[in-house]
LUMGUSE-905420 format. One line per field, with one value per residue (C-alpha): x, y, z; chain; residue number from 1; residue in one letter. Coordinates in Angstrom, 3 decimals. Layout:
N
xx	c(X ...)
yy	c(Y ...)
zz	c(Z ...)
cadena	c(A ...)
num	c(NUM ...)
residuo	c(a ...)
***
This chain:
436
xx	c(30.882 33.553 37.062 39.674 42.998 46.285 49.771 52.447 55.518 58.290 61.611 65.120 66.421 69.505 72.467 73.977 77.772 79.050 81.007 84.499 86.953 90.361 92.065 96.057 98.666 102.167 103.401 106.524 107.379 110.690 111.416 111.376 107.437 106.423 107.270 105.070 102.273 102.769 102.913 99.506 97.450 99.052 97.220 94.602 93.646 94.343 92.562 89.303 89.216 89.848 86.812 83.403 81.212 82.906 82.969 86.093 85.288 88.979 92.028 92.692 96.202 97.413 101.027 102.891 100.549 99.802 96.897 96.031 95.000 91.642 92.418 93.969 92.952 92.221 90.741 88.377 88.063 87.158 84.315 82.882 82.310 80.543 78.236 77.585 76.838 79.548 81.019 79.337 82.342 85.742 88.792 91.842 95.189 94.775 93.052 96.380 96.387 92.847 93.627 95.382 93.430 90.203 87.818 88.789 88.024 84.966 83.713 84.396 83.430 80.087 78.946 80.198 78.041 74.721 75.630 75.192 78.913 80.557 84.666 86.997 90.613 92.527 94.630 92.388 89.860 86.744 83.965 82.298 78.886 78.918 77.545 81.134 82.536 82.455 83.079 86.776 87.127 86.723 89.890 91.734 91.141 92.512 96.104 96.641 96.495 98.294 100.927 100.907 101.791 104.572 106.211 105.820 106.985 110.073 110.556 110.290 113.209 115.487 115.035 115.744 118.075 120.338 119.016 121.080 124.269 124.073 123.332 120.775 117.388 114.797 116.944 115.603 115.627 117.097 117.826 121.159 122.074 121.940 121.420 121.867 122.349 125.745 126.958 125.385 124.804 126.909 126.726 124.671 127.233 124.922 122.468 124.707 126.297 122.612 122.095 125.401 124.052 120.669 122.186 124.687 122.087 119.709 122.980 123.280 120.070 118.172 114.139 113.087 110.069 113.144 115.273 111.934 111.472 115.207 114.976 111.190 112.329 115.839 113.626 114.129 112.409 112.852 113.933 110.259 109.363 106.909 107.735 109.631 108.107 109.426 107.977 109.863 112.676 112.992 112.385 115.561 117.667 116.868 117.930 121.384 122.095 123.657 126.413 127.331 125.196 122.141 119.254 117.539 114.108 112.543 109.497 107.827 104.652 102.214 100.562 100.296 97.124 96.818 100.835 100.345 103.972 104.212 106.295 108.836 107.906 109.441 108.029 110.956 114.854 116.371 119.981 122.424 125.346 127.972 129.936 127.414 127.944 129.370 128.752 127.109 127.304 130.062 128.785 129.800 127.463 124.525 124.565 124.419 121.166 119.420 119.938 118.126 115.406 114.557 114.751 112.189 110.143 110.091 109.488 106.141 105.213 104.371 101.689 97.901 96.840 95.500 91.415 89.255 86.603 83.708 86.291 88.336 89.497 86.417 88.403 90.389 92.940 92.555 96.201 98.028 94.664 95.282 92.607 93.359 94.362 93.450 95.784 95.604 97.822 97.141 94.665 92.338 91.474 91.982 92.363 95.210 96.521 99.445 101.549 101.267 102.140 104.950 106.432 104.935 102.941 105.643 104.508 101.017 98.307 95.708 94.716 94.163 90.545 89.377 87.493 84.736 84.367 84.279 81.264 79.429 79.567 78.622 76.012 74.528 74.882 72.781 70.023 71.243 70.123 72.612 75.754 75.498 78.208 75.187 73.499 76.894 77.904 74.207 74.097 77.624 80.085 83.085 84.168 86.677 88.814 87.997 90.036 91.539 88.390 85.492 84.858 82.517 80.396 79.529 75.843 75.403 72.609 74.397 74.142 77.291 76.798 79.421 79.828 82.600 83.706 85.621 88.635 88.493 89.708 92.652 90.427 88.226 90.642 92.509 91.527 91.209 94.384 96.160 95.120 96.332 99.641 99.759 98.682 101.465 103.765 102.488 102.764 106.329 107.262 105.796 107.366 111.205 110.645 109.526 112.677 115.292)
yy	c(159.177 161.997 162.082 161.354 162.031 160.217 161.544 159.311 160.484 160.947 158.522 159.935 157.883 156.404 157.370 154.372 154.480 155.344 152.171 153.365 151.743 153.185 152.659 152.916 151.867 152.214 152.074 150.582 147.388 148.701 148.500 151.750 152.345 148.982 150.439 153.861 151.745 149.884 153.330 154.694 151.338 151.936 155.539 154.654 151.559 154.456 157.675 155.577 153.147 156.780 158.329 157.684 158.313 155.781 151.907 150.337 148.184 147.844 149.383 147.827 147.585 147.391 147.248 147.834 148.141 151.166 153.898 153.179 149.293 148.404 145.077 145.476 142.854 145.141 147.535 145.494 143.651 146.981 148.082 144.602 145.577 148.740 146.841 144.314 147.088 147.007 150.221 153.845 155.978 155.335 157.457 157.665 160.017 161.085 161.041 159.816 157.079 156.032 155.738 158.104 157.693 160.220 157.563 155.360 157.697 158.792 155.329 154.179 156.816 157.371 153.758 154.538 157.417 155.356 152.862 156.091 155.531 158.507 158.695 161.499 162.524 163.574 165.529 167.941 167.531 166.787 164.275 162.953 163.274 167.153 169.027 170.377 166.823 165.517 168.833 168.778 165.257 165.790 168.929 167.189 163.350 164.900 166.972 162.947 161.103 164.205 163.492 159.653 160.553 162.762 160.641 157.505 159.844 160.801 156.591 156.650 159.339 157.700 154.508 155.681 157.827 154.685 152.652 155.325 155.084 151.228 149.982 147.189 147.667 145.489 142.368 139.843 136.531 134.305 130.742 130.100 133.167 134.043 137.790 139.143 143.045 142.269 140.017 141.208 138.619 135.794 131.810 129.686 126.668 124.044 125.793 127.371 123.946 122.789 126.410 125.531 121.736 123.353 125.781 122.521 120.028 122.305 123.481 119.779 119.636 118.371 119.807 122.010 119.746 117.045 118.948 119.944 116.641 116.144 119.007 117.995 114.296 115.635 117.621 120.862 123.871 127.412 130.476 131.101 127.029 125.546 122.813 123.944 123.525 124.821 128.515 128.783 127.502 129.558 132.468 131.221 130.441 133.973 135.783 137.925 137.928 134.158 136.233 138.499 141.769 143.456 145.065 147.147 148.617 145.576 146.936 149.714 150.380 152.289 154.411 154.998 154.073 150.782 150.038 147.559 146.212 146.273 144.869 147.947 147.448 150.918 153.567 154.148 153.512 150.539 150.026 147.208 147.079 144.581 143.054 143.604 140.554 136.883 135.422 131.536 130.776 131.959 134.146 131.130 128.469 131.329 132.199 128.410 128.419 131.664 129.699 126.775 128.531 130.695 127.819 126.603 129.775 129.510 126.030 126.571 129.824 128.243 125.960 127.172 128.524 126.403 125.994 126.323 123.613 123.138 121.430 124.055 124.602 122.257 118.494 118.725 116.093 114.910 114.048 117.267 119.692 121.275 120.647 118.432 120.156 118.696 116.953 115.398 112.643 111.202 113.353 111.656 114.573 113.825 114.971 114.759 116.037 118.194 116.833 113.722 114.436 116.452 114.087 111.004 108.640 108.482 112.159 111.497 108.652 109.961 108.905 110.396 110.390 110.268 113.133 111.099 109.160 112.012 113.451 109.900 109.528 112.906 112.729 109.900 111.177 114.387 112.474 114.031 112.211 114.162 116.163 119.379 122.150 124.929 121.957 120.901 124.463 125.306 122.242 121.389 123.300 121.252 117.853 115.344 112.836 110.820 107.573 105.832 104.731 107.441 111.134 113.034 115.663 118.226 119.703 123.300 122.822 121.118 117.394 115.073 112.020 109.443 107.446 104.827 105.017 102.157 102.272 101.409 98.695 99.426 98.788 101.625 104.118 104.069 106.685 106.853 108.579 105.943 103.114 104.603 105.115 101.652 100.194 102.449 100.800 97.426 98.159 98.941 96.514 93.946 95.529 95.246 91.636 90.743 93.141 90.859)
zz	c(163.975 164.723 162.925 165.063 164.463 166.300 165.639 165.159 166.145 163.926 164.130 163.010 160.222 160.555 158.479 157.246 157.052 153.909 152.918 151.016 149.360 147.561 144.594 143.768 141.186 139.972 136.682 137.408 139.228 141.000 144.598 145.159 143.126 145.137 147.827 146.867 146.342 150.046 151.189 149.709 150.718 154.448 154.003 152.631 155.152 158.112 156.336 155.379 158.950 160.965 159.561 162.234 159.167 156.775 156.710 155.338 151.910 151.014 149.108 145.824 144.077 140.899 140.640 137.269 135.404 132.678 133.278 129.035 130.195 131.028 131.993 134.974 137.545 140.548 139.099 137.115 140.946 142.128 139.328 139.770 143.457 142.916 140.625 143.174 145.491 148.089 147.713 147.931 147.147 145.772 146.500 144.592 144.279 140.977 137.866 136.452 138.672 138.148 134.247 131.515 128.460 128.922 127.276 130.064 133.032 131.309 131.063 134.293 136.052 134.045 135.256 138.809 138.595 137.325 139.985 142.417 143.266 143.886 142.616 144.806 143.317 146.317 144.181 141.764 144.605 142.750 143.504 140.318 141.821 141.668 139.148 138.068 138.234 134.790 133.122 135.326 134.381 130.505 130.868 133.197 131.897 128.236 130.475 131.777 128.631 127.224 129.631 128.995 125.016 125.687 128.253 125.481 122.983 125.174 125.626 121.763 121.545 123.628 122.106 118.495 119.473 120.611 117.476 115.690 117.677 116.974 120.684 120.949 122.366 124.107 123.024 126.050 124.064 121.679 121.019 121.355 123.079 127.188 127.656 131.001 132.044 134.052 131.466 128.412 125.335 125.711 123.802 125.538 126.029 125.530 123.264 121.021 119.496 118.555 116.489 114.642 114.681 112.586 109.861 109.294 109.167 106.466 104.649 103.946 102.603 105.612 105.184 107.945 109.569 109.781 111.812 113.753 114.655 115.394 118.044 119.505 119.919 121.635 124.522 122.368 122.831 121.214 123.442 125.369 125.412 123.289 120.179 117.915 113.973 110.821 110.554 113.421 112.075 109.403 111.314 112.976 110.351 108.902 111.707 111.234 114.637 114.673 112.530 115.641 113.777 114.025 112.112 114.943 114.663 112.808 114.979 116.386 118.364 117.050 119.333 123.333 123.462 121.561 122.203 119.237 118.179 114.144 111.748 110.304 106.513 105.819 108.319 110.192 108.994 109.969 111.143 110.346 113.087 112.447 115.493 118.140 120.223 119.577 116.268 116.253 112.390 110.315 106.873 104.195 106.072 106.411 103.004 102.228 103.887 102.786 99.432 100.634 102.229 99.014 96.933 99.102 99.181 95.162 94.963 97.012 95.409 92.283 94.539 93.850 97.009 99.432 99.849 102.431 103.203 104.829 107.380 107.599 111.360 112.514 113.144 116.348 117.253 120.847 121.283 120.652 120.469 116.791 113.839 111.256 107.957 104.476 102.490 98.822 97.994 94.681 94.022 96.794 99.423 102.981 106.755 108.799 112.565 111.508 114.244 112.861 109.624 110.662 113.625 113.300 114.967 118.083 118.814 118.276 117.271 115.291 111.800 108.347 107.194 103.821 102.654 100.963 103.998 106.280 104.460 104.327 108.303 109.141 106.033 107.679 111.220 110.217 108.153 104.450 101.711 99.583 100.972 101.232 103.235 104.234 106.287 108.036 108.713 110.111 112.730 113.650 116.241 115.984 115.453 117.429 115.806 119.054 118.439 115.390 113.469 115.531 114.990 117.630 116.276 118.509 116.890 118.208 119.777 122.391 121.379 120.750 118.387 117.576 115.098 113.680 109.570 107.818 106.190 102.252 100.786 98.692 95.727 96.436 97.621 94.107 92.210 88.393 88.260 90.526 88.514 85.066 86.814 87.261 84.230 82.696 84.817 84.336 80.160 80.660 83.030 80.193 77.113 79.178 80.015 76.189 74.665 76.635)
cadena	c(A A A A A A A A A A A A A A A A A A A A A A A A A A A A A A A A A A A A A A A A A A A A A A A A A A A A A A A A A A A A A A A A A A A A A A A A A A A A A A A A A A A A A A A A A A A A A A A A A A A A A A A A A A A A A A A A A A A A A A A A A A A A A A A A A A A A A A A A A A A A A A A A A A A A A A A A A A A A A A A A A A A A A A A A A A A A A A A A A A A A A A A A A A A A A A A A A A A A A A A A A A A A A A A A A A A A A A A A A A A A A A A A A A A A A A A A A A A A A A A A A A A A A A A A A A A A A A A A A A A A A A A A A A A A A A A A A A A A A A A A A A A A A A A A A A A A A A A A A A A A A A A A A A A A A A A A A A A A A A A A A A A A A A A A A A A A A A A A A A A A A A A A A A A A A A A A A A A A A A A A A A A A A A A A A A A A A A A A A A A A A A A A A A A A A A A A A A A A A A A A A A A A A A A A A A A A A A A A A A A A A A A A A A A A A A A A A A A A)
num	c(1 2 3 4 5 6 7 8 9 10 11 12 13 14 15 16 17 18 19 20 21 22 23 24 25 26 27 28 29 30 31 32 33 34 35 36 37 38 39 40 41 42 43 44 45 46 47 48 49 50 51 52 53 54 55 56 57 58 59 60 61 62 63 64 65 66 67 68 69 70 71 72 73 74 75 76 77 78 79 80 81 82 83 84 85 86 87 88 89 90 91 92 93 94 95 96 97 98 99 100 101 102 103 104 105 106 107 108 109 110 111 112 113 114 115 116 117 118 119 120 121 122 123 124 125 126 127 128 129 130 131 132 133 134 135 136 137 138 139 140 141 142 143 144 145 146 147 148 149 150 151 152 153 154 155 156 157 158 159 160 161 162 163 164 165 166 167 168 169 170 171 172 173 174 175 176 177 178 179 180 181 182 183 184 185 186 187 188 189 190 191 192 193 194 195 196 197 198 199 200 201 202 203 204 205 206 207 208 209 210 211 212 213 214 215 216 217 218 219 220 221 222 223 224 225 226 227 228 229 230 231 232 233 234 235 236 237 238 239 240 241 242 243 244 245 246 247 248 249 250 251 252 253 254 255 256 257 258 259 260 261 262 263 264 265 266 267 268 269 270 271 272 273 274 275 276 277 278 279 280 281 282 283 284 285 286 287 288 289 290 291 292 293 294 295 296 297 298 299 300 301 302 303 304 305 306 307 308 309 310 311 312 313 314 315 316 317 318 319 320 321 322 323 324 325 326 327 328 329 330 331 332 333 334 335 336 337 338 339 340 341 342 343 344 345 346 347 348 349 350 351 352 353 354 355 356 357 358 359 360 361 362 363 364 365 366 367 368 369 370 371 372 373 374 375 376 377 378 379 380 381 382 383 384 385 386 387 388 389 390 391 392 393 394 395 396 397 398 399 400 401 402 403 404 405 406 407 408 409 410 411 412 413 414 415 416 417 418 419 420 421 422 423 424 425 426 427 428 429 430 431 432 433 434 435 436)
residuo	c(x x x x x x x x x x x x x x x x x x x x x x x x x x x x x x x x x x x x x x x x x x x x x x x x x x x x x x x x x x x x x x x x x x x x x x x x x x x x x x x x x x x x x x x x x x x x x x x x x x x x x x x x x x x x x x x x x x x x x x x x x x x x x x x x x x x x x x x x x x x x x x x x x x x x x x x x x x x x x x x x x x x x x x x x x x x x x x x x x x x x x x x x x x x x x x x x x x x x x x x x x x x x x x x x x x x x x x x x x x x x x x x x x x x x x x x x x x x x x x x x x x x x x x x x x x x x x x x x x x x x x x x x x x x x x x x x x x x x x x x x x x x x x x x x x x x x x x x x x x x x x x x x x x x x x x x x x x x x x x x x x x x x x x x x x x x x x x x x x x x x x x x x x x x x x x x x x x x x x x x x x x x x x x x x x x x x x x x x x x x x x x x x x x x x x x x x x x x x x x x x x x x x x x x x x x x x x x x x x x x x x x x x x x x x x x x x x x x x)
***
């Protein structure tokens, strides 16, 4: 039979629209930056929608937000779109607007790239996907976070500058206190009275979860909401400021990149200011109370430090939502809700549970003839105090088993110790009554 041959005739392929989104940010939230950014999304949404070979995927906005951050919402919004595969090229004003820290830009735009998603910077006019692209990216990405370091080194300057003519910085809240630009730091009318109420109330002696509980039960809150408990009291009642002075740079950040707030333990000088604002506590009731606070400092310095458990940060309280914490009370180990034992039951209802018992439920629960920690660690995620008398425990492998324990009897919760207190006491109690 003969070979035959039948062209088929070619068909043009049809260029599919090159779907293009944009990205822009400010790193201020200002009116007059705001209203930059409203500007470049306007220009954007025109330059992208005027283009016949482009289809519009969307301009996406971060507003004050820094170029070091990789958590900012739009952007992240806009990377998860290219890897969905809605977007074939991104454009963008500058590489200082698409982020300032060269790891960053590198990153991002390295996926982009893999995800055959091409990036354009108006400004240095370079598209990633040409062979120069990531070459002019590396210089240019390193000039931009360049340029973020010396602007936070200038913010640094003028900061420390004014730390060292004695003018407060960065001074938003405090307890007490109502701090305003037009009216500067002024006594809170109604606040105030309850600071002088607390440094009275612990100069008499009061303890500092008391006058937590004082505050928590009178709809008290500290400066930023929240309950107020004693570490944060005695962050309080340490604070020079309720004297009218101030030490400024307690703090500093540590880098532009991080922008990790630290502690000043020495790094940079501090600088004490007297008569900076309004004083709350006069200087013979303070003093009163650093006394009482470093007599309770020394009096639980001398405590062995606490243990960790197998329990350790595994009991959660259903009421209030912090785990229990272990407690020993006559030398017999047990777990409490912390709210609880610092508030009381009017706060919240949970229950202490004996160690011993704690480790015969869940012993049982888990099928161990003997107790032993590696097991309970190995099978079990968590555990809910779930009502007075029943603890869930949450196995990791996704199972939930509850179970009820007993209170003991009064006769087996004494311990050896206990009972040799009281036979003491019984001794003496006899040897008074025969003497008279």
């Amino acid at each position: 039979m003969e070979k035959q041959i039948q062209r088929i005739a070619a068909r043009p392929r049809l260029e599919k629209r090159k779907r293009v989104a944009a990205y822009a940010r400010v790193s201020s939230g200002k009116d007059a930056m705001l209203h930059s950014l409203a500007q470049q999304v306007s220009y954007y949404s025109d330059l992208i929608q005027g283009h016949p070979d482009w289809e519009f995927a969307g301009v996406y906005a971060d507003e004050a937000m820094t170029g070091t951050k990789v958590d900012r919402p739009e952007f992240q919004r806009l990377l998860e779109a290219c890897r969905n595969g809605h977007i074939d090229m991104v454009i963008t004003k500058a590489i200082s607007r698409f982020a300032r820290n060269t790891v960053t830009v590198l990153e991002s735009v390295r996926e982009l790239k893999a995800l055959g998603v091409d990036v354009y910077f108006e400004e240095q006019q370079i598209h990633t996907m040409s062979a120069d692209g990531e070459l002019m990216l590396t210089i240019l990405g390193s000039y931009a976070q360049e340029e973020s370091r010396s602007a936070s080194e200038n913010a640094k300057w003028r900061i420390r500058k004014a730390y060292e003519q004695g003018e407060i910085m960065c001074w938003r809240h405090m307890f007490g206190y109502r701090i305003s630009k037009k009216d500067g730091i002024q006594i809170d009318p109604v606040v105030g009275p309850i600071v002088q109420e607390i440094f009275a109330r612990v100069a008499r002696g009061e303890s500092l979860n008391s006058v937590a509980r004082w505050l928590n039960r009178s709809g008290h809150c500290g400066a930023l909401g929240g309950k107020i408990q004693g570490p944060w009291l005695r962050r309080m009642l340490s604070n020079e400021k309720y004297l009218g002075n101030a030490v400024l740079q307690k703090s500093f950040v540590n880098n532009h990149l991080e922008k990790k707030k630290l502690p000043n333990t020495g790094e940079l000088p501090k600088y004490y200011v007297t008569e900076t604002h309004p004083a709350l506590i006069d200087q013979e009731i303070f003093d009163i109370v650093q006394r009482r606070l470093t007599a309770i400092a020394d009096k639980h310095a001398g405590r062995p430090p606490r243990q960790t458990s197998e329990f350790t940060g595994m009991i959660r309280c259903p009421n209030c939502g912090q785990n229990f914490r272990r407690t020993k009370k006559n030398g017999s180990p047990g777990w409490i809700c912390p709210t609880y034992y610092n508030e009381g039951k009017e706060v919240c209802q949970s229950k202490k549970i004996p160690e011993e018992t704690l480790r015969t439920a869940i012993g049982t629960a888990l099928g161990l003839a003997k107790w032993d920690p590696a097991t309970f660690t190995e099978q079990v995620a968590y555990i809910v105090a779930a009502g007075p008398n029943i603890i869930e425990l949450h196995l990791k492998d996704g199972t939930v088993r509850s179970m009820e324990w007993q209170d003991r009897s009064r006769r087996e919760s004494w311990t050896p110790e206990m009972k040799e207190r009281a036979r003491q006491i019984a001794l003496a109690q006899h040897q008074k009554s025969s003497n008279s």
